[in-house]
C-alpha positions in Angstrom: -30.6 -17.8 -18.8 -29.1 -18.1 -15.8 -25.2 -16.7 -15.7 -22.7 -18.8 -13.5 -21.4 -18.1 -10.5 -17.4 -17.9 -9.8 -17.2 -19.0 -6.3 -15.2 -16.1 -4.3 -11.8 -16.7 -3.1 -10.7 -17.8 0.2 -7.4 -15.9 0.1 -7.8 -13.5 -2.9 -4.3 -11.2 -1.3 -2.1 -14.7 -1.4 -0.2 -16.2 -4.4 -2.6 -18.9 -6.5 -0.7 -22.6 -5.8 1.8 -23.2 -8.5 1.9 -26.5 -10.6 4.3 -28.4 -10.8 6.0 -26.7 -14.2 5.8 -23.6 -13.0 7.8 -21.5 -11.0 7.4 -21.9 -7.0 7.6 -18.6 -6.0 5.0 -16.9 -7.8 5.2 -13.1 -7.7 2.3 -11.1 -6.3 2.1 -7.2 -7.7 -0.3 -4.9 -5.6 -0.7 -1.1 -6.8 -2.5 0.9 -3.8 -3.2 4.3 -3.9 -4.2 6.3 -0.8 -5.9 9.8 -1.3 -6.6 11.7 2.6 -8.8 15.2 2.1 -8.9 17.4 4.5 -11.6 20.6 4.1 -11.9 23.2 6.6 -13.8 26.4 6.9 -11.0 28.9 6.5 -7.4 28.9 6.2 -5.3 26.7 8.2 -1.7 28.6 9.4 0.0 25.3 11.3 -0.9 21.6 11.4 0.9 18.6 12.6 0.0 15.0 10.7 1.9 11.9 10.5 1.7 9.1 8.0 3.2 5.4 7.9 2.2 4.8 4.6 5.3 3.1 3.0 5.9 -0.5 2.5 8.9 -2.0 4.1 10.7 -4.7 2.9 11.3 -8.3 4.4 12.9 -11.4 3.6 9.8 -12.5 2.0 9.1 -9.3 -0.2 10.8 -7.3 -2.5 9.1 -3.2 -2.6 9.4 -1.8 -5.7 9.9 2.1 -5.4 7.4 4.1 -3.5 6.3 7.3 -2.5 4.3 10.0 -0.7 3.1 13.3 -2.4 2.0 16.1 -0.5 0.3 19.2 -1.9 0.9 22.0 -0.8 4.2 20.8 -0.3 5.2 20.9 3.5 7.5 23.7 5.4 9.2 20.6 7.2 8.7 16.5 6.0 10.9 13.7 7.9 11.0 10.4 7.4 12.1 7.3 10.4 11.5 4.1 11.2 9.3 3.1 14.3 10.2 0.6 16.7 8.4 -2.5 14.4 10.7 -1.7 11.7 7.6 0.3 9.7 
């Protein structure tokens, strides 16, 4: 028996089109999780990383609360804006 195929989507990241009884601004909900590792042969006494991780929002999208976890918790953690408004 041969099992159908569902033809991939062009734009699976964009809204689906609305109909015409349904609302015109449909809502898109993403959930992304980021893990970064880091191993290293023996202990590690200073280290400098950044991160621009955070979602921003725009006239066109609404972030719902967000958040970055670091473990072991950092000495010194600051957060800014760059110039694009990241």
């Amino acid at each position: 028996m041969v099992e159908p195929v569902r033809r991939p989507d062009p734009q699976p990241f964009q809204p689906r089109r609305s109909s015409p009884t349904t609302d015109h601004h449909a809502a898109v909900k993403y959930t992304i999780t980021h893990r970064t590792l880091y191993h290293y042969s023996s202990g590690v006494a200073l280290c400098h990383n950044q991160a621009w991780l955070l979602p921003r929002e725009a006239s066109w999208q609404r972030c719902r609360p967000s958040r970055i976890t670091i473990q072991p918790r950092p000495a010194l953690s600051v957060e800014r804006q760059d110039f694009f408004g990241n």
